[in-house]
Every structure is written in structure tokens, then in C-alpha cells.
C-alpha positions in Angstrom: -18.2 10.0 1.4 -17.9 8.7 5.2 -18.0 5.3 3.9 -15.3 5.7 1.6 -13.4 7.2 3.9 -13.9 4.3 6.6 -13.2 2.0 3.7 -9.9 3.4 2.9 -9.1 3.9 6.6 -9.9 0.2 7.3 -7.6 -1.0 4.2 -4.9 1.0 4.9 -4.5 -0.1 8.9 -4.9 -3.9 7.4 -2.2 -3.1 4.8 0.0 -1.6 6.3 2.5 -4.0 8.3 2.3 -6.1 5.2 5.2 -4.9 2.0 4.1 -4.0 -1.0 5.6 -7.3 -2.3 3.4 -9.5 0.3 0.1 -8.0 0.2 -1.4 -10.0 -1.9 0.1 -14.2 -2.0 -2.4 -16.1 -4.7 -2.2 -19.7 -3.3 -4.3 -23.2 -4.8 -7.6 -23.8 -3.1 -7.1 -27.3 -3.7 -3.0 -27.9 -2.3 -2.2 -24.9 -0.5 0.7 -24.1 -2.5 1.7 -20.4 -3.2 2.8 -18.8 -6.3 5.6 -16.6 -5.7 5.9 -14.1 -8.2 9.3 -12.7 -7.5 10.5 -13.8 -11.0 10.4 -10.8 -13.7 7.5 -12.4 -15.6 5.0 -15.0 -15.6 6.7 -17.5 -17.1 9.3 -16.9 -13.8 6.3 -17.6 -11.5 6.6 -21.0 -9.5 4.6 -22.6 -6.9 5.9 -22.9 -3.6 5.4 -24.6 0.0 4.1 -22.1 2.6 7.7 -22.9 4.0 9.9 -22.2 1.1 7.6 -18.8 0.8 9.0 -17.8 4.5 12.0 -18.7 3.6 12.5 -17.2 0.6 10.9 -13.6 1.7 11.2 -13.7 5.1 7.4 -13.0 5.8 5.0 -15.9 7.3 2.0 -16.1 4.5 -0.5 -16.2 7.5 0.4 -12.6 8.4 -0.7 -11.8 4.7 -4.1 -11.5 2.4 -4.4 -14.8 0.8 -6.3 -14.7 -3.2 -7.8 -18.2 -4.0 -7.2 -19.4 -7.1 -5.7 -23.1 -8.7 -1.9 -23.9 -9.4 -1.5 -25.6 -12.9 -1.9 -29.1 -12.0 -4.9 -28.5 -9.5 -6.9 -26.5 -12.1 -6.3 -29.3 -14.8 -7.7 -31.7 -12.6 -10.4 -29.7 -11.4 -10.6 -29.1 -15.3 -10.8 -33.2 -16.3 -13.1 -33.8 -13.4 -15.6 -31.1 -14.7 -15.5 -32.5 -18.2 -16.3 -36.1 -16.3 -19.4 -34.5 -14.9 -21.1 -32.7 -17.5 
């Protein structure tokens, strides 16, 4: 129970300057870009420059919680290079 508590205490204070909106930017391990998912679905979502990001939401993604993961053309290469290897 106390570590739960500290847990959510800890989250909350690290969350809490941040907008729902920005607490969470997914952006390619590989390029650095940043999917901004401002659109209405996934097929709105687009991959942006950490500079267009800041520009567009008016928040610098190093004040936020980064999530690795690939943008499209960085996960098919990383994709074509497995296949080369195994």
C-alpha cells in the first residue's frame, strides 16, 4: 500500500506540468522523428521534426516522456535488415 501510494505520488508530480495531450510523444529510435497524433485517427498521424512538434503544440518534447518505437520507414528498414541476417 505505501508503495503504491509513493508510486502514484511520484507519477503524478512528474505528470503534472506536462498536458494531457503531451504526456506521452512516441518518437523513432532510429531518426528521432515524433509522431504527432493530433489528427482524429491513425491514418491522421504524421511524423514530425522535434521542431515542427514545438511549433505546432507549443511544448518543447524534452520537457515530455518520450515512448521508443520506429516511424514507418525506420521499422521497414530495420524490418529488411533483419530478414538480411537471419
Amino acid at each position: 500500500m505505501v508503495v503504491e501510494t509513493l508510486f502514484a505520488q511520484i507519477t503524478h508530480e512528474a505528470l503534472s506540468p506536462l498536458s494531457k495531450e503531451t504526456s506521452l510523444i512516441p518518437v523513432c529510435c532510429v531518426c528521432g522523428l515524433l509522431r504527432d497524433e493530433s489528427g482524429s485517427s491513425r491514418d491522421d498521424e504524421r511524423w514530425v521534426t522535434q521542431r515542427k512538434y514545438r511549433k505546432t503544440h507549443g511544448v518543447n518534447p524534452a520537457d515530455c516522456l518520450l515512448t521508443h518505437t520506429y516511424c514507418p520507414d525506420c521499422f521497414t528498414h530495420v524490418m529488411d535488415r533483419m530478414s538480411e541476417i537471419a
